[in-house]
N, C-alpha and C positions, 0 to 999 in steps of 0.2 A: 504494500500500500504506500503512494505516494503519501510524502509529508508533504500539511499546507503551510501557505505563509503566510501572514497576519502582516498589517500595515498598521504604526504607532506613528506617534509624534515625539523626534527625540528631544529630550532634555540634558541638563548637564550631567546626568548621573551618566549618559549613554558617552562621554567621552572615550573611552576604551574601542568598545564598538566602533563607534563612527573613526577612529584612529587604523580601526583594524580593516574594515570594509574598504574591498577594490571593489567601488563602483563608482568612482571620481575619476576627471579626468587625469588625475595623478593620483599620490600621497598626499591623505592629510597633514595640514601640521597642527602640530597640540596648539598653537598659539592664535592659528585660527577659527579652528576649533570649538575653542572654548569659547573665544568672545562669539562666534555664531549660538550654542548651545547656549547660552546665558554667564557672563565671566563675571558674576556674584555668587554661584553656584544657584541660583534663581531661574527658571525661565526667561528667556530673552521674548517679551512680546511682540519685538517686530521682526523678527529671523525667524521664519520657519520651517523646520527640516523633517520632513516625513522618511520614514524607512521602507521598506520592505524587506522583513525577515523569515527566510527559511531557515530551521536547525541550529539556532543563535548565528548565524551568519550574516549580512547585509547583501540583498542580491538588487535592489534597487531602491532609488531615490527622487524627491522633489524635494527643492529650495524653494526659497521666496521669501517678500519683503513686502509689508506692511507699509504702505508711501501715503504720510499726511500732507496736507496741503490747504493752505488757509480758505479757497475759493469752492473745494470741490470737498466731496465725502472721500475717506480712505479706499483707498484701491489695492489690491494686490496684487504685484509683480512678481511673475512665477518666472527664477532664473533659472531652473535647470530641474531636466526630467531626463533619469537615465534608468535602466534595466542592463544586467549584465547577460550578455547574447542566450546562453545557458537556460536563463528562466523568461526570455521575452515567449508572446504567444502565450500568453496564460493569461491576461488580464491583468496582470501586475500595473502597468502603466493605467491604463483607466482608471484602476484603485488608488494610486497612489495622485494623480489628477483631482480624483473625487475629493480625495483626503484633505490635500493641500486648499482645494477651494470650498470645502469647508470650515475648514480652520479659520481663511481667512474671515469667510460671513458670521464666524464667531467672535472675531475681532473688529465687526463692524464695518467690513470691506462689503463695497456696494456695485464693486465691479473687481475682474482680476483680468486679467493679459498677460500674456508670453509672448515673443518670440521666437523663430527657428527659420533655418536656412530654406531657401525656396524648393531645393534637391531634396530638404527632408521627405521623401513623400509617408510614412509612416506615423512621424509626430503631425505632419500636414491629416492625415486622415484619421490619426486619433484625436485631434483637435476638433478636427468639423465632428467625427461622431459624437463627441458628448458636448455641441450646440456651440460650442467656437464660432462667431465669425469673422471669417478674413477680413482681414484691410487692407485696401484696396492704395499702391502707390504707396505705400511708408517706406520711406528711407532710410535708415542707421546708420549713425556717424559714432562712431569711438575714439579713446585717445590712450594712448600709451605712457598713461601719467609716471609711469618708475622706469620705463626704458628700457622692457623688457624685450626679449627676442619674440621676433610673429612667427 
């Protein structure tokens, strides 16, 4: 019988975990880490990091951020949805999409957004299924504030 995997909300206790989980685009660092997980040993209310755990392991994730704003109501910005190749096709990513934009309408988030690359067709088609809609012409500009290698 296959084991299932359960999707939580990490907190600081999960630092170990989340240090130990390959489902990042690298290695965690403990330093960031922590200040994502809450670095009072606290929940962090506007960092938020869903898991997906099989067998105490991490096999995927959603980030996101909690964004005020004095004109509009809080929004949620979903930085990053990954599944490790092994456990995709299962529903994991739906789950972990539900999770995150739950969390955020817990925090009073009145709308949420992500982005992702035009070529993704997979997050592009998990997105329209659970009521995503496209925008239409957005451009993205970024800046390489520490001058790191692209």
């Amino acid at each position: 019988m296959q084991e299932a995997w359960h999707i939580r909300e990490a907190g600081p206790s999960d630092l170990e975990l989340v240090l130990q989980a390959d489902v990042f685009d690298g290695p965690a660092r403990r330093d960031w880490a922590r200040r994502t997980l809450g670095p009072d040993g606290q929940p962090d209310p506007r960092n938020l990091l869903m898991l997906a755990i099989l067998t105490k392991a991490v096999v995927g994730f959603a980030s996101g951020t909690v964004i005020d704003h004095p004109d509009k109501p809080p929004t949620l910005f979903i930085n990053e949805l990954g599944v490790n190749a092994p456990a995709q096709r299962q529903g994991i990513g739906r789950a972990l999409l539900q999770a995150i934009r739950a969390a955020g309408r817990a925090r009073g988030c009145q709308t949420s957004w992500v982005t992702t690359e035009a070529a993704n067709s997979a997050a592009r088609a998990l997105y329209r299924a659970e009521g995503g809609a496209e925008t239409p012409d957005i451009v993205m500009y970024d800046w390489n504030e520490a001058g790191l290698p692209r």
